[in-house]
TIFIZA-109967 format. One record per residue (C-alpha): residue in three letters; x, z, y. Coordinates in steps of 0.001 Angstrom, whole numbers, padded with zeros to 6 digits, always signed. Last residue first. Layout:
residues N
ALAXZY/...
This chain:
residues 576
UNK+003340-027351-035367/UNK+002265-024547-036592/UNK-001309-023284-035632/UNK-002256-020302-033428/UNK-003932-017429-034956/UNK-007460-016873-034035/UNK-008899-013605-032214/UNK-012351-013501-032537/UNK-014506-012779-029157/UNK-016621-010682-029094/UNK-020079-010960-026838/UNK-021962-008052-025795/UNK-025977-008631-024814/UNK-028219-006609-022521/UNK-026139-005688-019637/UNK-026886-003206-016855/UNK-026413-000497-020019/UNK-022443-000744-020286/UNK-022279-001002-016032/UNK-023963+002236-015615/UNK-022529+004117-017816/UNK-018873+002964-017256/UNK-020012+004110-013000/UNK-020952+007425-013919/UNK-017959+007967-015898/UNK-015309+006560-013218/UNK-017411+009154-010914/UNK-016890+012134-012903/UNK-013276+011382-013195/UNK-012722+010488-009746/UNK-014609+014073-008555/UNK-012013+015678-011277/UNK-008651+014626-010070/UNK-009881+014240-006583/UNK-010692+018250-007037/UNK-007319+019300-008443/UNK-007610+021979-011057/UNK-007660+025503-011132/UNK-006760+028987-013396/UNK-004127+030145-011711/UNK-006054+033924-012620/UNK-006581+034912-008723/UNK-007956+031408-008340/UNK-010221+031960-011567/UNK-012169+035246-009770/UNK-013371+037303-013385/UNK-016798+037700-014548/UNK-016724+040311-016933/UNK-018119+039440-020354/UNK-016897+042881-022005/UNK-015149+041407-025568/UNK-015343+037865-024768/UNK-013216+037553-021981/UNK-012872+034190-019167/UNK-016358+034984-017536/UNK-016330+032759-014415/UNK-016235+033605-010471/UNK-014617+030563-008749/UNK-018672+029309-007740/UNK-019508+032490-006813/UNK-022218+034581-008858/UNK-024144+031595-009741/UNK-024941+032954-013619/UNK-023492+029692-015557/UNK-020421+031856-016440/UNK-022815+034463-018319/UNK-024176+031389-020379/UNK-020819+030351-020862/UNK-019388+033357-022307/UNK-022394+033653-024940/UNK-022114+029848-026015/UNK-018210+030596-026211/UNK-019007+033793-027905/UNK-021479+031758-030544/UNK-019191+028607-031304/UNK-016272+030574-032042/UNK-013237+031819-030318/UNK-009322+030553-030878/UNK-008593+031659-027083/UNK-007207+028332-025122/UNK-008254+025391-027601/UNK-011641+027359-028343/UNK-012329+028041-024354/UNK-011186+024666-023310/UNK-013237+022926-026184/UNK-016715+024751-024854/UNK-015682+024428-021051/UNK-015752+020806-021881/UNK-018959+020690-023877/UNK-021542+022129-021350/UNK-021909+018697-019470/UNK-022849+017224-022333/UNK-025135+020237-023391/UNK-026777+019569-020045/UNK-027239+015707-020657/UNK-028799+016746-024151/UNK-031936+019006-022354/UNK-032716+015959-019621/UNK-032992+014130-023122/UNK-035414+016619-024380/UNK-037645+016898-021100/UNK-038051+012744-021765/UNK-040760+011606-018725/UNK-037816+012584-016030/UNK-039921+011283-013267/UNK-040034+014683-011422/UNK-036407+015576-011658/UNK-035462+018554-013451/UNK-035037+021207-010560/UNK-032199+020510-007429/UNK-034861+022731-005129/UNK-034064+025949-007423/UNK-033077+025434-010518/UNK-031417+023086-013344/UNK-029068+021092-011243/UNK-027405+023847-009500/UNK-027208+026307-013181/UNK-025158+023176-014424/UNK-022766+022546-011674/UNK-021489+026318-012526/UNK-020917+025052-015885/UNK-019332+021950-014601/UNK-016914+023540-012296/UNK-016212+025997-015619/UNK-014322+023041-017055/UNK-011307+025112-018391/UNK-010602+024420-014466/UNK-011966+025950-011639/UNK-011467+023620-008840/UNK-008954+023013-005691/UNK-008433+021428-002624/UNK-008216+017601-001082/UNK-004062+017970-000413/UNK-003214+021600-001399/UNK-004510+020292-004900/UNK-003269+016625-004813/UNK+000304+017481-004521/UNK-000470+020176-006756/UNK-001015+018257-009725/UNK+000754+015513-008999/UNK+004085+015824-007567/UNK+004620+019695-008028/UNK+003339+019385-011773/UNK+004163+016218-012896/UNK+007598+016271-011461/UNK+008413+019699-013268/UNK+006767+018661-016108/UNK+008802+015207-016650/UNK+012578+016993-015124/UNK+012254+019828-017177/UNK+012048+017377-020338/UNK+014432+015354-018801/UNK+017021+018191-018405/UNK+016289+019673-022371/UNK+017241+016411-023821/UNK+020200+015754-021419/UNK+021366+019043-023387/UNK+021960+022978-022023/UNK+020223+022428-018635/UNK+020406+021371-014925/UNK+017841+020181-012741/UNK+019330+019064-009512/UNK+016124+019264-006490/UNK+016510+016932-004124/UNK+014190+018004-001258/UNK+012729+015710+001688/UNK+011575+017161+005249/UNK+009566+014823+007220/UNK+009517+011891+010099/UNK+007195+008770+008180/UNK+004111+010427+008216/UNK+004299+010701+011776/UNK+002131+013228+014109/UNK+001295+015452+010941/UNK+004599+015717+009183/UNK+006176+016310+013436/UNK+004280+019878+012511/UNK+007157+021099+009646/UNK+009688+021602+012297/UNK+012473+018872+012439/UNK+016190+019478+013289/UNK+018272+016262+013156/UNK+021112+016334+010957/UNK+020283+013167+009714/UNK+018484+011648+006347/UNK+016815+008226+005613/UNK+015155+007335+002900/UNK+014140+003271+001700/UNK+011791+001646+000211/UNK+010638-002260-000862/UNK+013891-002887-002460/UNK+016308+000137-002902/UNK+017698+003049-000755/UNK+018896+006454-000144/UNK+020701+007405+002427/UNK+023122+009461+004120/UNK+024222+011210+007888/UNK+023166+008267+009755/UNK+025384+007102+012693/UNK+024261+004977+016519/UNK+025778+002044+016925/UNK+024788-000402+020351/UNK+026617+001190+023935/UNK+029041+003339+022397/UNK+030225+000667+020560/UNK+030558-001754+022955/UNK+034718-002264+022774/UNK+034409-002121+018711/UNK+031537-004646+018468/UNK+027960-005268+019624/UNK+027138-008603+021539/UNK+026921-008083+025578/UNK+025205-008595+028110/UNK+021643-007427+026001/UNK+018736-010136+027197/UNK+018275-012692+024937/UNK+020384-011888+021921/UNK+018838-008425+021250/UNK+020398-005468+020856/UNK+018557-002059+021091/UNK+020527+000504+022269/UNK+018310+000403+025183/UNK+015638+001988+023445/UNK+017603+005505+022975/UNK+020926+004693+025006/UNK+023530+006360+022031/UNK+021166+005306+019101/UNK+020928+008310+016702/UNK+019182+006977+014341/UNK+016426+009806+014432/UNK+015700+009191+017746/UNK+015641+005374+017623/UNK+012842+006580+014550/UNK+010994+009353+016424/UNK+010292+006577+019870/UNK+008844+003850+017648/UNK+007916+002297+020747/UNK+010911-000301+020895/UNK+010196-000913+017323/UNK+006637-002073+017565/UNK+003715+000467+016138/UNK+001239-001342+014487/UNK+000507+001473+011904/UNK+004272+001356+010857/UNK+003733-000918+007783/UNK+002085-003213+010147/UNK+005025-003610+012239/UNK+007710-004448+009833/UNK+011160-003497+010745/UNK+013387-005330+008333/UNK+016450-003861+006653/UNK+019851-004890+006205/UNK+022739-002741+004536/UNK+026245-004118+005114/UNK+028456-002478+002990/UNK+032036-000926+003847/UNK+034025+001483+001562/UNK+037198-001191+001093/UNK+038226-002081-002772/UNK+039717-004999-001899/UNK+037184-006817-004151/UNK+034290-004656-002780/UNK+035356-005482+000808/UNK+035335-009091+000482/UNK+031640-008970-001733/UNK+030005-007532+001158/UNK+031587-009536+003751/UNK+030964-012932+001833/UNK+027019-011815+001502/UNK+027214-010919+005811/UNK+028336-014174+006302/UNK+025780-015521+004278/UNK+022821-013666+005957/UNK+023824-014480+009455/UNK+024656-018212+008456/UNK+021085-019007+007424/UNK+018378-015869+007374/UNK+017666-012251+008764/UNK+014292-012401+009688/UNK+012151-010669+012257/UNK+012313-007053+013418/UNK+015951-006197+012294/UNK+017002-002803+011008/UNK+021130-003050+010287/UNK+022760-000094+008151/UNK+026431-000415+008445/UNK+028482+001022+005981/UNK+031974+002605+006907/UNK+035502+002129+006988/UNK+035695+002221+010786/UNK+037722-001082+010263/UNK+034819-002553+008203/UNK+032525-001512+010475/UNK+034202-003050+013451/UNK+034326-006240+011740/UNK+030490-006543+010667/UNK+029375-005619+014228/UNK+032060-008826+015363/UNK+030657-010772+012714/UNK+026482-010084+013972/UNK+025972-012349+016626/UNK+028375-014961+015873/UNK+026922-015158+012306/UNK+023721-017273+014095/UNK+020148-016874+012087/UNK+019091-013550+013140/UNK+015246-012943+013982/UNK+014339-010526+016416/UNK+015340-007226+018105/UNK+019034-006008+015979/UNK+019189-002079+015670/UNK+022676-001276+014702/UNK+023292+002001+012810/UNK+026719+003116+011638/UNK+026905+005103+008359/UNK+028340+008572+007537/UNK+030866+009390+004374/UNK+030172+010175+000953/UNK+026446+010521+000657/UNK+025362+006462+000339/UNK+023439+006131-002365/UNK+021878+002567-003456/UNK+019245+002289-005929/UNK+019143-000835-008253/UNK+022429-000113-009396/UNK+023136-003351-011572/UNK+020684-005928-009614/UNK+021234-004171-006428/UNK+024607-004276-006236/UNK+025206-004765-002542/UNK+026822-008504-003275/UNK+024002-009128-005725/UNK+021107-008385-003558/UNK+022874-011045-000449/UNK+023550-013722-003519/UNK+020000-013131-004359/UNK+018005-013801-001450/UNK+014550-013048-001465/UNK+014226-009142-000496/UNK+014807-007257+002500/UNK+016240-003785+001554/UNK+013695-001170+002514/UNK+010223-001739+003775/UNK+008965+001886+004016/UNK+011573+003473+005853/UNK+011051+007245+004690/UNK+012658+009332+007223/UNK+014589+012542+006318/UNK+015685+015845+007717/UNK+017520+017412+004330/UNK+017097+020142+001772/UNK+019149+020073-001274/UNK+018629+022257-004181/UNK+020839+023392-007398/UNK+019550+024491-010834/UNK+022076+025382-013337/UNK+023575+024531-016133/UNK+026036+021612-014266/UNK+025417+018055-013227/UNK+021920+017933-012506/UNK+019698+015099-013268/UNK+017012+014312-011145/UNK+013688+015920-009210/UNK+012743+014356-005329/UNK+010352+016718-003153/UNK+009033+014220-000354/UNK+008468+011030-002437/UNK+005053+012251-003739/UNK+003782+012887-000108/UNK+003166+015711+001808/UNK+003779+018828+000408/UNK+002509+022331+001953/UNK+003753+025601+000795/UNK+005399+026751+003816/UNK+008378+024063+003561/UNK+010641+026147+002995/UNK+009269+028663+000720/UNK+007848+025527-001606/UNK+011290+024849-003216/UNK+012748+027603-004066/UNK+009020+028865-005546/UNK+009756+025582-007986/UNK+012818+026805-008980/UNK+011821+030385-010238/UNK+008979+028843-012144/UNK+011337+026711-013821/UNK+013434+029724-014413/UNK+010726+031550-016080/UNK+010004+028766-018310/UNK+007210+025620-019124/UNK+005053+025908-015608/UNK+001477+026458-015382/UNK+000762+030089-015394/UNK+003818+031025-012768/UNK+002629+027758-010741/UNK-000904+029254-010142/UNK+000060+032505-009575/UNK+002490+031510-007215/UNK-000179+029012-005474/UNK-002434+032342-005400/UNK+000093+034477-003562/UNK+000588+031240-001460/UNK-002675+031573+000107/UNK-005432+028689-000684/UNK-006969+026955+001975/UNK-008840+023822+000862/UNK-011596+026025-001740/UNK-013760+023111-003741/UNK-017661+024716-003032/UNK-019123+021236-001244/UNK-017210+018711-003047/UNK-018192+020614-006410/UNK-022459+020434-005607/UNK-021925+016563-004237/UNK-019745+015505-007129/UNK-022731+017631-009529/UNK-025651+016035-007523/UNK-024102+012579-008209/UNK-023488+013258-011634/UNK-027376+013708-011672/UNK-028100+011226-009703/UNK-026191+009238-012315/UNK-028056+010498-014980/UNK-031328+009703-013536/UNK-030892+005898-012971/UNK-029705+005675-017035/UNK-033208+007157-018558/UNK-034686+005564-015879/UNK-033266+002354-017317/UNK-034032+003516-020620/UNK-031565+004406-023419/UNK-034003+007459-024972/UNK-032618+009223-027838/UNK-029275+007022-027660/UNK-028606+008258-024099/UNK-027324+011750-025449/UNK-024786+009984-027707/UNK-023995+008511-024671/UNK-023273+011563-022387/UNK-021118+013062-025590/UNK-018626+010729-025662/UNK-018077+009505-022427/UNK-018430+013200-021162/UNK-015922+014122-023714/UNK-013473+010826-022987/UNK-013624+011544-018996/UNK-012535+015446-019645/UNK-010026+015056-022279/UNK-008341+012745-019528/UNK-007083+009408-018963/UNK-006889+008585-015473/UNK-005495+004726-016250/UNK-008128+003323-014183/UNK-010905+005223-016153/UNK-013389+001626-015749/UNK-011038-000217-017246/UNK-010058+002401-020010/UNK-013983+002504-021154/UNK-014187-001230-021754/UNK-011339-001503-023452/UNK-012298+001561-025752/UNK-015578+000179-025981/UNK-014090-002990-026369/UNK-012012-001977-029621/UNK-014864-000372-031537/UNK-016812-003610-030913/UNK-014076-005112-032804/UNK-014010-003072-035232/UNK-017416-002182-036373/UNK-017726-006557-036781/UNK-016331-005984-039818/UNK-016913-009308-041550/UNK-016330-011595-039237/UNK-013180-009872-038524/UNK-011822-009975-042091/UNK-012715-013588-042098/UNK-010810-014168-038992/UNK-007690-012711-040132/UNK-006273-009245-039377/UNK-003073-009018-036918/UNK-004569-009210-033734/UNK-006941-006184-034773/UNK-004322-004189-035909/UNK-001607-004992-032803/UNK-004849-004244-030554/UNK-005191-000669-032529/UNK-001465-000025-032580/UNK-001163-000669-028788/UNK-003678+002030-028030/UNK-002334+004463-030013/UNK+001189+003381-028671/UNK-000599+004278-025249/UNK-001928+007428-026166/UNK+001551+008260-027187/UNK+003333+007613-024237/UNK+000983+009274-022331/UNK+001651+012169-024226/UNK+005318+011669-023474/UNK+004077+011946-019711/UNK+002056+014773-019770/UNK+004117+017582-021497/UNK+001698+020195-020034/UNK-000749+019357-023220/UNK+001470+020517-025199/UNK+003346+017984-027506/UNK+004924+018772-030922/UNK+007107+016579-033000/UNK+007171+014883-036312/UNK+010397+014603-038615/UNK+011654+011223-039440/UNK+012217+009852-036078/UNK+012156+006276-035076/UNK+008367+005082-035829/UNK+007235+007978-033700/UNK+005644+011326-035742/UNK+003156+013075-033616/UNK+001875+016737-033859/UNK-000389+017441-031324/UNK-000610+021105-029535/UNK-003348+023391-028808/UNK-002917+026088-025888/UNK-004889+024242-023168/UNK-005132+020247-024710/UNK-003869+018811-027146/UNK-005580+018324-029943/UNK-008256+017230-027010/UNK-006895+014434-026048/UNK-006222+013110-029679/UNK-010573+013869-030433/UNK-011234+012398-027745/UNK-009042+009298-028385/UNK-011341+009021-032019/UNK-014617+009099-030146/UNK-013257+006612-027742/UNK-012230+004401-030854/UNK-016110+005122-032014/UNK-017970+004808-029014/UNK-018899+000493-028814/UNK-019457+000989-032757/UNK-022256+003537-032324/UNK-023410+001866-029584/UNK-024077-001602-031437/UNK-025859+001136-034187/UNK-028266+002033-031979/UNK-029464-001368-030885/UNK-030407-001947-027037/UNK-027431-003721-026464/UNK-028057-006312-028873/UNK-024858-008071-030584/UNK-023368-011701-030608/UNK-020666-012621-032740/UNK-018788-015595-032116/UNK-018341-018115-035398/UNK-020463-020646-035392/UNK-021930-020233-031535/UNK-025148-020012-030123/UNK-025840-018716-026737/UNK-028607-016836-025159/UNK-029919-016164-021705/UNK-032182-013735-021867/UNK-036179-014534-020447/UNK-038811-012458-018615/UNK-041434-014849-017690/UNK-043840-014342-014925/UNK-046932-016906-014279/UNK-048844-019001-012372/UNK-046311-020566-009622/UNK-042848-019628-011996/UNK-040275-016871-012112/UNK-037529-016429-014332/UNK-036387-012878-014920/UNK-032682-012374-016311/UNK-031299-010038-018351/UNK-026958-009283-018120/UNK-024966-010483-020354/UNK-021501-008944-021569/
């Protein structure tokens, strides 16, 4: 893409393009209609996938390795991310695939393919039936007038609507409402059930996406596991491979250890010399019991081999001992040096607290059996692989040490269990998706009515009152099609979720737009009520929607900065 240019001389003003000439590249204008109507086709066509299903619709999709097609609610998000992206792989493999005659000829196509390119780059991966309707239906609306105040105004519009949302999102929501929220949302009654299991405990309130852990059961039935748990964020040190390979990491790539406790040695700098860290290694291995060792520098030459040739001793003669090692890294403990880190020597158990700490210079003596109640403190279990690892103790924590360290917090493995490994991974997708994403990010920045009544509600702001049509809005009609834009959402959520037609939903959404509350919304067409959504479940995460609204915004704005697009044609590479 090109962007105009103004060249400026002594007597007069010039406006020039750059321009290139090619044999074979296609060059289009910007400011023609039918370049636009190519750039929105493929995201016409992923609208139109999104929102099959969405709400209470569901897709039918047939992959290249089953005979029969399947069906896909919109809850199942992951395999329908796995279908938008064959979708998109299909289209490059299509366009790849055709010769360069065919693509000089249809040049539809390969404009086709980036605006889709285009519009996924500046979505980030959030792929929504929201972002690809407001795509959709936003340009369209831009074709009657595609002006550069056309373009200015319509994102201080958006940016009135982010502003109008942030302001009215609802951060404290009771749990009765969370319930009803979850109840409407999940698959099954005993999913539900599961789910309330796991938010009693810890009040409602999740803090990270690693804090509430889903796998495979072994039995029918659900079981939970609540433990005190640290997340080490640096995990196994990486960069030598014979040290990876003797712990497994290659073939396991995450390491349990639940079976029996582990010793903890906390070594202060780098370790190069086996003689400081054999006689640790030794004792463990007669304890019959993993070490975990957290070093604040490097762990390199002799120390590193000797603790490769333990590893791999002990597995042949079949002897529970591992050497785990770990570095401490400062910066990914907000600059916080390991003889501060107070909560983590706690949570290790170190006999001495800070003096428990060995290091080479000053300790009098080098950890092994006869100091051992001087240097190894025990770990209950632990989770680990490269780059992260969890820690867990039977250490009482109350849910306020979350707030002074994000590291110290409570961490739930929940079993799922079912009647096939079919079944379990289903539960185990929407049950992830929903506690770890959607309302991870809901008690986190608040919520939204969903069914895109936010936007309706954003509507009646912009159009009255102080927030009136703007002033230098010369085209009334195009200020008109950005507001039907903006309508469409609620539109498809209200046909998707209640089979109505076009004249209830326009009569349900004009009684919605009244600014009676910003949660109250009329969700009945028989006696247009307006009904509170958050006693209904029905909400939405507000990043979720504010980052949607923006990534929009911000595609508009870059597609019509530039005056010329430039495809490239794909050429197939010679024989030799």
């Amino acid at each position: 893409m090109l962007r105009t240019s103004k060249v400026y001389t002594n007597l007069l003003q010039l406006s020039a393009i750059r321009s290139i000439t090619t044999l074979q590249t296609p060059i289009h204008n910007l400011s023609n209609v039918e370049t636009i109507n190519s750039l929105t086709k493929s995201i016409t066509l992923l609208d139109d996938i999104l929102n099959s299903s969405s709400h209470n619709k569901t897709l039918l999709y047939k992959s290249k390795y089953k005979r029969t097609p399947e069906s896909l609610s919109s809850q199942e998000s992951t395999r329908l991310e796995h279908v938008v992206k064959n979708f998109l792989i299909d289209q490059q493999k299509n366009e790849i695939t055709s010769s360069i005659k065919e693509q000089l000829s249809n040049p539809e196509n390969r404009l086709s393919q980036l605006g889709l390119q285009f519009f996924l780059e500046c979505n980030r991966g959030n792929l929504t039936p929201l972002s690809t309707t407001l795509s959709r239906y936003i340009l369209e609306g831009i074709r009657k007038n595609p002006t550069t105040d056309t373009i200015k105004h319509i994102h201080l519009s958006i940016e009135m609507i982010r502003k109008f949302i942030k302001d009215n999102r609802v951060t404290n929501i009771k749990p009765k409402q969370i319930d009803i929220l979850i109840k409407k949302l999940s698959n099954s009654q005993k999913d539900f059930d599961t789910i309330q299991q796991i938010l009693k405990p810890i009040d409602y309130k999740i803090y990270s996406d690693t804090s509430i852990i889903f796998q495979k059961g072994k039995t029918r039935e659900d079981s939970i596991t609540i433990s005190d748990g640290y997340q080490f964020p640096t995990g196994i040190i990486q960069g030598n491979e014979p040290y990876l390979r003797s712990i497994d990491i290659p073939k396991k790539k995450l390491l349990s250890f639940n079976d029996k406790p582990l010793l903890t040695l906390v070594y202060d700098g780098s370790l190069v010399d086996a003689r400081y860290i054999l006689p640790a290694i030794n004792y463990a291995t007669r304890e019959s019991k993993s070490l975990l060792l957290i070093i604040n520098g490097n762990c390199s030459g002799d120390a590193i081999n000797a603790i490769s040739i333990h590893n791999n001793k002990n597995k042949r003669q079949n002897i529970d001992s591992k050497v785990i090692v770990m570095k401490y890294d400062e910066s990914s403990f907000n600059g916080i040096s390991i003889q501060e880190n107070s909560k983590l020597l706690e949570f290790l158990k170190l006999p001495k607290g800070i003096e428990s700490i060995y290091s080479p210079t000053f300790s009098p003596t080098i950890p092994s059996k006869v100091s051992s109640r001087d240097y190894f403190g025990e770990l209950k279990s632990m989770k680990c692989t490269v780059g992260e690892a969890i820690l867990f103790n039977d250490i009482k924590l109350n849910h306020d040490c979350s707030k002074l360290d994000n590291f110290l917090k409570k961490t739930i493995t929940v079993n799922l269990g079912g009647d096939s490994q079919f079944e379990i991974n289903r539960r185990i997708e929407s049950m992830d998706n929903l506690v770890n994403n959607f309302l991870l990010n809901g008690l986190k920045d608040g919520f939204v009515p969903s069914h895109g009544n936010f936007i309706i509600k954003s509507n009646s702001f912009v159009t009255t009152g102080e927030n009136k049509r703007p002033k230098t809005f010369k085209n009334n009609l195009l200020f008109d099609a950005l507001i039907s834009a903006l309508a469409i959402p609620s539109k498809n959520a209200l046909i998707n979720s209640q089979g109505l037609n076009s004249i209830q939903v326009a009569e349900m959404s004009m009684k919605t737009s009244v600014f009676d509350g910003f949660f109250n919304a009329c969700l009945s067409h028989e006696d247009h009520a307006l009904q509170d959504v958050r006693q209904l479940g029905i909400l939405e995460p507000w990043n979720k929607m504010d980052e949607t609204l923006y990534n929009v915004s911000t595609m508009i704005r870059l597609l019509y900065s530039c005056s010329t697009i430039i495809s490239g044609i794909f050429e197939k590479p010679k024989k030799r």
